[in-house]
C-alpha positions as CSV (number, residue, x, y, z in Angstrom):
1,X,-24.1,6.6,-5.7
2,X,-21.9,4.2,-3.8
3,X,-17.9,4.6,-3.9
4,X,-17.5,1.2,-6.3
5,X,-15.4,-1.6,-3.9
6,X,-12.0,-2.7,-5.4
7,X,-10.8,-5.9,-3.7
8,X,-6.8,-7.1,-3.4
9,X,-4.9,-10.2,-2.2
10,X,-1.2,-9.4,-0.6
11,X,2.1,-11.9,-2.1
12,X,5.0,-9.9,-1.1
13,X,8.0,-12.3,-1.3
14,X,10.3,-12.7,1.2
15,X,13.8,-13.0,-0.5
16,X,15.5,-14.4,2.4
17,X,13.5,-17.1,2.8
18,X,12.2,-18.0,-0.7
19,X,8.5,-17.8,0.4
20,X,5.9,-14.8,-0.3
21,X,2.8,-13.9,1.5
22,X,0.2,-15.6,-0.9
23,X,1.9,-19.1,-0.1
24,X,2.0,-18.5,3.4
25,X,-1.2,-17.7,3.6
26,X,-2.6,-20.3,1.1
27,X,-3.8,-18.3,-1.4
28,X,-1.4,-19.7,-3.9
29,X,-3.0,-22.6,-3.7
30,X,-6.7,-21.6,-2.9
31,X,-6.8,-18.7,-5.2
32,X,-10.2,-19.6,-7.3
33,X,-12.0,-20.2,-4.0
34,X,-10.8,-16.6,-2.3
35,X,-11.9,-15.1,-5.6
36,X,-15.4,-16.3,-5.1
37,X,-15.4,-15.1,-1.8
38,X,-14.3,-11.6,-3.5
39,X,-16.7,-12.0,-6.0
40,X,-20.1,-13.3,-3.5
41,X,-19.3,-9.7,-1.9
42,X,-20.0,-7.7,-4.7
43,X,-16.5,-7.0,-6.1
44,X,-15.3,-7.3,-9.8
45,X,-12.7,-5.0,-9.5
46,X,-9.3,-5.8,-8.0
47,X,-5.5,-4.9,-7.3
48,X,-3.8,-8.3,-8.0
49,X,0.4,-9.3,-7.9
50,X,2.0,-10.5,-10.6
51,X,4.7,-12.7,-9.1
52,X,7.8,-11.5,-10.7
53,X,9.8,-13.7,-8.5
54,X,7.9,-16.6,-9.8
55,X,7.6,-15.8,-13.3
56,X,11.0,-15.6,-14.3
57,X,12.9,-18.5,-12.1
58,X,16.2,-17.4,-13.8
59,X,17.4,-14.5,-16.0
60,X,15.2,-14.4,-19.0
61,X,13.3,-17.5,-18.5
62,X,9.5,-17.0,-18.4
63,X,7.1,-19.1,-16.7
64,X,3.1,-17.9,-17.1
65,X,1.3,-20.5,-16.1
66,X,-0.1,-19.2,-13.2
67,X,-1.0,-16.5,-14.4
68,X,-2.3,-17.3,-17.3
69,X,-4.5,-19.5,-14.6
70,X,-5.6,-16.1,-12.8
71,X,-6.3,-13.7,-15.4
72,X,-8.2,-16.5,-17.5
73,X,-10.3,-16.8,-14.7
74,X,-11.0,-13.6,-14.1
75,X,-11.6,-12.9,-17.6
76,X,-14.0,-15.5,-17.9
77,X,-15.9,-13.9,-14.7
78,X,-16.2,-10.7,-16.0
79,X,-13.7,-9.6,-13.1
80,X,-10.9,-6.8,-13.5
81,X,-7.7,-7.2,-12.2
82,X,-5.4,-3.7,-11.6
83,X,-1.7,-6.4,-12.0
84,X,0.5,-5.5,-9.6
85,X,3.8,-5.9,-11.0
86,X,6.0,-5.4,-8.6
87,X,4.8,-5.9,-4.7
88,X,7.4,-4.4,-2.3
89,X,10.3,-7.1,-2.3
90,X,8.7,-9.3,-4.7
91,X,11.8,-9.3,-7.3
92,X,13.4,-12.6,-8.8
93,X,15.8,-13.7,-5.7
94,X,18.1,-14.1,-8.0
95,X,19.0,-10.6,-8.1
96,X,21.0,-10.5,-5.1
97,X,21.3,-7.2,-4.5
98,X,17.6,-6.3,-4.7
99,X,16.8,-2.4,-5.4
100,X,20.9,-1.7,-5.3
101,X,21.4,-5.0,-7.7
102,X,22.9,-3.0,-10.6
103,X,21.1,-5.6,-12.4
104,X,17.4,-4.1,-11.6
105,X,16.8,-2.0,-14.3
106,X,17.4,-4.4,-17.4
107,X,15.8,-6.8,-15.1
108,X,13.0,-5.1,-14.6
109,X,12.4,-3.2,-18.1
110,X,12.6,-6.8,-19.6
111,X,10.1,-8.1,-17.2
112,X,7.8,-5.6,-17.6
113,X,7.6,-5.7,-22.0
114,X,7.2,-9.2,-21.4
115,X,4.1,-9.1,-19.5
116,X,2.4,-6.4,-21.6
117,X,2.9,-8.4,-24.9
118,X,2.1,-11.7,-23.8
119,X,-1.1,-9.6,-22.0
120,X,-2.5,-6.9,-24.4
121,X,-5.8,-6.9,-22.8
122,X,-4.6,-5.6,-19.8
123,X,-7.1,-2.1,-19.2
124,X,-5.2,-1.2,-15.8
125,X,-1.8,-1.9,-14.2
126,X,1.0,-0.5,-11.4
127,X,3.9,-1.0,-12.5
128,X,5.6,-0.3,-9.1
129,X,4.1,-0.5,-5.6
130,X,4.5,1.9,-3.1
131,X,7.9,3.5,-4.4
132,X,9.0,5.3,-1.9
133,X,8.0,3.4,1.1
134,X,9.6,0.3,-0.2
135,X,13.1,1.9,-1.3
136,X,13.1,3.8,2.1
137,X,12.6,0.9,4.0
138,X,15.0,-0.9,1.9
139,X,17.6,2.1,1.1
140,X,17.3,4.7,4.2
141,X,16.0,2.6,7.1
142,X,17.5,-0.8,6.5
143,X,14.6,-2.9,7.5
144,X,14.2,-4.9,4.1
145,X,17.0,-5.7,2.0
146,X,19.2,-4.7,0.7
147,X,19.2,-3.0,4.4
148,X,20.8,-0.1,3.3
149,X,20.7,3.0,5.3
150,X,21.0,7.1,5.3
151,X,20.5,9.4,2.3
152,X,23.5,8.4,0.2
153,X,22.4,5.2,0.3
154,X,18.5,5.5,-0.4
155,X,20.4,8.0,-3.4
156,X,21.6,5.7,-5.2
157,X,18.6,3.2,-5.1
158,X,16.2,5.6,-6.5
159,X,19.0,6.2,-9.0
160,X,18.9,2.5,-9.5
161,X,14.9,2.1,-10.1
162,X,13.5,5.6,-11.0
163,X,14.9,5.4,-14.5
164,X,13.5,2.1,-15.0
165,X,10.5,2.5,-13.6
166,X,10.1,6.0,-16.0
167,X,10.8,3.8,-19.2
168,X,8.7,1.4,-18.2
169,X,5.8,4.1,-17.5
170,X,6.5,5.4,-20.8
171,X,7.3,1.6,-22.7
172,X,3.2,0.9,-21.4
173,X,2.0,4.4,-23.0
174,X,3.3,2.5,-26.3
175,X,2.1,-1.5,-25.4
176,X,-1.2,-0.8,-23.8
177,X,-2.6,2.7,-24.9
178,X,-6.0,1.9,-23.8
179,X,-5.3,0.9,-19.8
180,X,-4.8,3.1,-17.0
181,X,-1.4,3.4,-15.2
182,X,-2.4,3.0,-11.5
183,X,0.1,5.1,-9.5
184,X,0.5,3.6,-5.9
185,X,2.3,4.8,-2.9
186,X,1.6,5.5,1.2
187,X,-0.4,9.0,1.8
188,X,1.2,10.8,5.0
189,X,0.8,13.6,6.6
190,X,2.9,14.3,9.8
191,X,2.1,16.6,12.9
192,X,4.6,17.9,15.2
193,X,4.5,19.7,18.8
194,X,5.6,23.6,17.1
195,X,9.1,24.8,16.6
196,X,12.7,22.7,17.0
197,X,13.7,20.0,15.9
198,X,10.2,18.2,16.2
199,X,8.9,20.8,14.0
200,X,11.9,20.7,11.7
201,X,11.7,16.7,10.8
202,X,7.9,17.1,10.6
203,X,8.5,19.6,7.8
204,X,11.0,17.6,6.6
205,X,9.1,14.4,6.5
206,X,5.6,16.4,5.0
207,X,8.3,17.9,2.2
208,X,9.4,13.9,1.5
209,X,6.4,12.1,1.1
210,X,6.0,14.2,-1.8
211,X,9.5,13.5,-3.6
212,X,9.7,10.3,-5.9
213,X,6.1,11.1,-7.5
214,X,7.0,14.7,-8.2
215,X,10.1,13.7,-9.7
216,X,8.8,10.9,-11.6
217,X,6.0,13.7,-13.0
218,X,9.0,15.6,-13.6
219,X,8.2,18.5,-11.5
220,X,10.9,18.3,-8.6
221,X,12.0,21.3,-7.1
222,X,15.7,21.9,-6.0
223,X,14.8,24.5,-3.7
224,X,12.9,22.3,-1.4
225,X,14.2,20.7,1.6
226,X,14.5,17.3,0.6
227,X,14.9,17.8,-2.8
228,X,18.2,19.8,-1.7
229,X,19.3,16.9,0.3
230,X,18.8,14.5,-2.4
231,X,21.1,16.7,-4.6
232,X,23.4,17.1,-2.1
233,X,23.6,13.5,-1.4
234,X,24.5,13.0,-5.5
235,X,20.6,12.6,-7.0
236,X,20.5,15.5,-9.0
237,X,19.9,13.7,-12.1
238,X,16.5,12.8,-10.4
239,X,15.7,16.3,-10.7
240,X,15.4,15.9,-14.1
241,X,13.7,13.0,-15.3
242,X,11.7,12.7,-17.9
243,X,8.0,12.2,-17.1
244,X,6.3,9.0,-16.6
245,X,2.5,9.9,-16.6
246,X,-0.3,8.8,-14.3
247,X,-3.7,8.2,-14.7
248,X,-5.0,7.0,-11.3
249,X,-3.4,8.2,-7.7
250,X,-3.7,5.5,-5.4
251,X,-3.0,6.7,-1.9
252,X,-2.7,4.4,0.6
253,X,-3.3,5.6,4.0
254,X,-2.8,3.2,7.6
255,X,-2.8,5.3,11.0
256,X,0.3,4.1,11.9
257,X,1.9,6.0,8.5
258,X,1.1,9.3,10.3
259,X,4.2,10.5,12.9
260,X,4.0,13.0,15.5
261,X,6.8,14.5,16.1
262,X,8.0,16.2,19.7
263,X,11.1,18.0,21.1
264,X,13.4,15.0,20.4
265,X,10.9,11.6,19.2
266,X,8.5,10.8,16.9
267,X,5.2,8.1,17.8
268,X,3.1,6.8,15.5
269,X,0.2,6.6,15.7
270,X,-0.6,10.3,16.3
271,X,-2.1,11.9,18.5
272,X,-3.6,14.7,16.6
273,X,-4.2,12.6,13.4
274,X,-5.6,15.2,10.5
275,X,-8.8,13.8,8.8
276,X,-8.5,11.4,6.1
277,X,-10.9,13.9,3.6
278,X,-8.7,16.5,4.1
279,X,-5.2,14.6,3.3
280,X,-7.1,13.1,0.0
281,X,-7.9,16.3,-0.9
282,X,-4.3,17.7,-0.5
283,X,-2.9,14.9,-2.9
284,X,-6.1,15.9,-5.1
285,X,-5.4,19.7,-5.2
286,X,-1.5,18.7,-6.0
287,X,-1.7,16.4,-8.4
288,X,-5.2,16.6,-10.0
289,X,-5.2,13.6,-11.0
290,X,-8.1,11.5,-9.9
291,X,-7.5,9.2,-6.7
292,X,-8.5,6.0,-4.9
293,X,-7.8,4.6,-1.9
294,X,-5.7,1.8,-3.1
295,X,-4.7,0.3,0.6
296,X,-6.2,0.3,4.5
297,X,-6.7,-2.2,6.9
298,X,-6.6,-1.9,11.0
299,X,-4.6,-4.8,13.3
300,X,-7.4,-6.1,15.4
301,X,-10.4,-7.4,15.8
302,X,-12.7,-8.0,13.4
303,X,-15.4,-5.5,15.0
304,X,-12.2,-3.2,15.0
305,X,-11.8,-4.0,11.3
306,X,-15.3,-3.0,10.7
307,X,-15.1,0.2,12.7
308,X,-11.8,1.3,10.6
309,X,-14.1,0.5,7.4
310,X,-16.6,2.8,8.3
311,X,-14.6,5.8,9.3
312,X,-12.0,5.8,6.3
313,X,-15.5,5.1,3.6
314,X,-16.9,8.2,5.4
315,X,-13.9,10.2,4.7
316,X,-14.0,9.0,1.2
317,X,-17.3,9.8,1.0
318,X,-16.4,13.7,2.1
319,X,-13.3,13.6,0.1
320,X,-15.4,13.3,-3.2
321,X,-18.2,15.4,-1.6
322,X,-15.4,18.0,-1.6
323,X,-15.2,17.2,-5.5
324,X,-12.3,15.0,-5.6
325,X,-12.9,12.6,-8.3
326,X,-12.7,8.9,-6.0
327,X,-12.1,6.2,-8.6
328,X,-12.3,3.5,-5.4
329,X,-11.6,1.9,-2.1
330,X,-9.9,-0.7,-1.9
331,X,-9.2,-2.4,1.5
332,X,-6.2,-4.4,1.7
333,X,-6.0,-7.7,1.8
334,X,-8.7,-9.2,1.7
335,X,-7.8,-12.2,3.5
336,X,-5.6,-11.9,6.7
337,X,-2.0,-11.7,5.5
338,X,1.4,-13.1,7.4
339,X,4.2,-12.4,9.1
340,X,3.7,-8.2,8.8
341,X,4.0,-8.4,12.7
342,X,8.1,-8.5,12.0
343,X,7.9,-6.4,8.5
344,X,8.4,-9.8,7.1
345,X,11.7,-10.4,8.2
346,X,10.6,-13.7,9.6
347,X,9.1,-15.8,7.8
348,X,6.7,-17.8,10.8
349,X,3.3,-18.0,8.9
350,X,2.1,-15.8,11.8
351,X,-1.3,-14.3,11.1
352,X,-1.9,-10.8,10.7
353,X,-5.3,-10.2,11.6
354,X,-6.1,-6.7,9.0
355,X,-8.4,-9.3,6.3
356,X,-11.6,-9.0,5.4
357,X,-12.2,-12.5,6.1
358,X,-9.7,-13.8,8.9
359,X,-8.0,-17.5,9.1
360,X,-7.8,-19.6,11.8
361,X,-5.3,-22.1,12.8
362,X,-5.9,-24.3,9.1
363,X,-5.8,-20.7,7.0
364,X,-9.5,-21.7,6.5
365,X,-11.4,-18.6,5.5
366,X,-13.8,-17.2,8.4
367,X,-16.5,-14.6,8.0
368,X,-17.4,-12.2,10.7
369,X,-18.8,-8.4,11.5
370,X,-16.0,-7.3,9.4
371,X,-17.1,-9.2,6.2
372,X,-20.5,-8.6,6.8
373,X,-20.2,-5.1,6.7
374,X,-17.9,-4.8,4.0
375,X,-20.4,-7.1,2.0
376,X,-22.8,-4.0,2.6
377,X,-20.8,-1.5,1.4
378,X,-19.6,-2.9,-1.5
379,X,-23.3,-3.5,-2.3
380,X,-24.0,0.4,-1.7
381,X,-24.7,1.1,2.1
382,X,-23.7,4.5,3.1
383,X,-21.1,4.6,5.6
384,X,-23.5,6.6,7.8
385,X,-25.6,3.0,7.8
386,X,-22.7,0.5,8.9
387,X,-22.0,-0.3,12.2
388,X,-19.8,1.4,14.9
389,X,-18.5,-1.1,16.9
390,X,-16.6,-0.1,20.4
391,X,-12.7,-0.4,19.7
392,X,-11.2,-3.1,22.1
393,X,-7.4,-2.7,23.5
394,X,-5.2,-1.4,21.9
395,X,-6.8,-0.7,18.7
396,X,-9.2,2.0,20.9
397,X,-5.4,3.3,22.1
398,X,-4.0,3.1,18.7
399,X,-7.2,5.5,17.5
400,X,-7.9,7.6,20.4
401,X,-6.3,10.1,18.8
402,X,-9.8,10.0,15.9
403,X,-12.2,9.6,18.4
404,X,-13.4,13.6,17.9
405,X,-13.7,12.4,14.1
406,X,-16.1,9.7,14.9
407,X,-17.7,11.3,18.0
408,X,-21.2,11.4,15.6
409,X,-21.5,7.6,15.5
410,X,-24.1,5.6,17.6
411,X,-21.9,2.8,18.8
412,X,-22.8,-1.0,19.8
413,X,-20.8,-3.3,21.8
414,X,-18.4,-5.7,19.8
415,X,-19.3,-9.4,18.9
416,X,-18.3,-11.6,22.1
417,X,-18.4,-14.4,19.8
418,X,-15.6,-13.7,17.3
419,X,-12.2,-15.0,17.4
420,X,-9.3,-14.3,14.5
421,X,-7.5,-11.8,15.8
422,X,-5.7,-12.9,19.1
423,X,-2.1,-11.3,17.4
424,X,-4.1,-8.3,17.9
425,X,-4.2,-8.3,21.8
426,X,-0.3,-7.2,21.9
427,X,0.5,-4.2,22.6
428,X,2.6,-2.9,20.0
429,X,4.0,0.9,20.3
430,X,6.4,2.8,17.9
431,X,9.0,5.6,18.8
432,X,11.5,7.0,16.6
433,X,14.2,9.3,17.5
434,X,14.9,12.5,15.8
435,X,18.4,12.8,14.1
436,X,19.5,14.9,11.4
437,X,16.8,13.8,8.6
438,X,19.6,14.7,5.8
439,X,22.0,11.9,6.8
């Protein structure tokens, strides 16, 4: 039996410039047509946002409209949303101070009561996307806002949400009994050239993915490394909160999430990346907590796209061989998104070529390899049976590193015909600089 399909549209909203993703793209608009689309490949199941910074314009004013639109229709289509409450950055602008806004919490606990009574048919829901990766970028590394940076800071803004985000878990255990709490953030695993200081932040790192959902499950441990540094940086009440349950682990898993880490840099992607089956099955063995793989996508061609389907479905496919319980794949978006090429800190309409279908210069939905052969499996083909198209530059430099992983396939040439992902032609490399990982 097939690994069931679980579609997802992107909306992240960029506060600086009062514009998210799904208006950029023209999904806000287009919506009902792109769910057909969705719907013509197979897929009734999907992650979908919730636009908080929509919805509530000003403190404690509510406007539904829009998504009453949406869930109506997919209600009357028999299709099943997973709401997305909160979508990176995608908090009403007028909390100025984002994640650090001491605001948030009230904010947020408000927002979330709101939506489950006005929605008690909701079956699944997370309540917070991506967690860590969206306070570290916004708390330790400064790229989104608040643009905070080091541990003291990123401290105090998971002292600012965690709470929250707890009492909500545990608010929804009341409201909606019956649905699932989908549990979302990036799945990492780091590799690192052997002792020193590449070795050190590689443990480091492999020790911090780790933090926020253990101590969200309550099950934090001062004695590791950067559960030490948290407490030392003033976080150790987030030892010791109470637990928020999950029902679903979502991991989301991109090649450029996995660092290698030398004598004095890290580069992403890695070299020596470990298999996708095997890192599921380390969150599985864990947590044991069933999973899904709640995001991928590759920058590139289409045939690239398709390519990048294939291998992560076949290490799904071993990952619940190995008896991890796989509750779906979701590839994310499903339409090309914008303006990822800066992290969103402009706000350009610049197509990112990672959709399932890709838009051209009118945002008008294009089919290609890549939706063909997600259309298959969705409908049930075996990765084993979908294509291996030959990566084109850089995307075959990006994955070089997987090439032993896919060495099995029989590959074809790429489309010559297809266009949609020119972006992709730059060649785009990462480095990052080891300091002390504690600061």
């Amino acid at each position: 039996m097939g690994i069931e399909f679980v579609g997802a549209f992107e909306s992240t909203y960029q506060p600086a410039h009062d514009v998210d993703v799904a208006e950029s793209t023209g999904h806000a608009a287009t919506w009902a047509a792109d769910l057909r689309l969705l719907r013509d490949c197979g897929v009734r199941r999907l992650r979908y946002p919730v636009r908080w910074h929509r919805v509530e314009p000003s403190p404690g004013t509510y406007d539904w409209a829009a998504t009453d639109a949406v869930l109506g229709h997919l209600a009357d289509r028999g299709m099943t949303p997973i709401v997305d409450l909160v979508h990176h950055t995608s908090y009403p602008r007028w909390l100025t101070g984002g994640f650090a806004d001491p605001r948030f919490g009230a904010a947020y606990l408000r927002y979330c009561e709101a939506f489950a009574r006005r929605y008690p048919d909701t079956t699944a829901y997370t309540l917070f996307n991506e967690p860590f990766s969206t306070l570290f970028l916004a708390g330790h590394e400064g790229l989104w806002p608040p643009y905070h940076q080091g541990i003291e800071a990123f401290v105090a803004i998971l002292r600012n949400v965690l709470p929250a985000f707890g009492e909500a878990v545990r608010l929804y255990r009341e409201l909606l009994p019956a649905a699932a709490h989908v549990y979302v953030d990036t799945c990492e695993r780091h590799t690192h050239d052997g002792s020193g200081p590449g070795g050190d932040y590689a443990a480091f790192a492999n020790d911090r993915r780790f933090f926020v959902l253990d101590a969200m499950l309550g099950r934090s441990f001062a004695a590791d490394p950067f559960a030490a540094a948290v407490a030392a940086a003033g976080g150790e009440s987030l030892l010791d909160l109470e637990p928020a349950p999950i029902d679903v682990l979502g991991l989301d898993y991109y090649a450029h999430s996995q660092w290698h880490f030398g004598a004095d840099a890290g580069c992403t992607p890695t070299p020596r990346p470990p298999g996708l089956a095997a890192v599921i099955v380390e969150y599985w063995e864990r947590y044991a907590t069933p999973c899904m793989l709640s995001e991928t996508n590759i920058r590139g061609f289409p045939s690239d796209r398709a390519t990048w389907l294939k291998y992560t479905l076949e290490q799904c496919e071993l990952a619940r061989d190995a008896g991890v319980a796989l509750d779906g794949y979701c590839w994310f978006p499903f339409i090309d998104s914008c303006d990822w090429d800066s992290l969103l800190y402009y706000c350009d309409g610049n197509v990112d070529p990672v959709g399932v279908y890709w838009l051209d210069d009118t945002l008008a939905r294009r089919p290609s390899s890549m939706s063909r052969a997600y259309a298959a499996a969705a409908a049930g083909t075996p990765a084993a049976d979908l294509p291996a198209y030959e990566l084109r530059p850089p995307v075959s430099r990006w994955l070089a590193g997987y090439a032993d992983q896919m060495a099995h396939w029989d590959w074809q040439p790429p489309p010559d015909d297809e266009r949609g992902a020119e972006s992709a032609e730059a060649d785009i490399e990462f480095e990052l600089r080891i300091r002390d990982a504690t600061q």
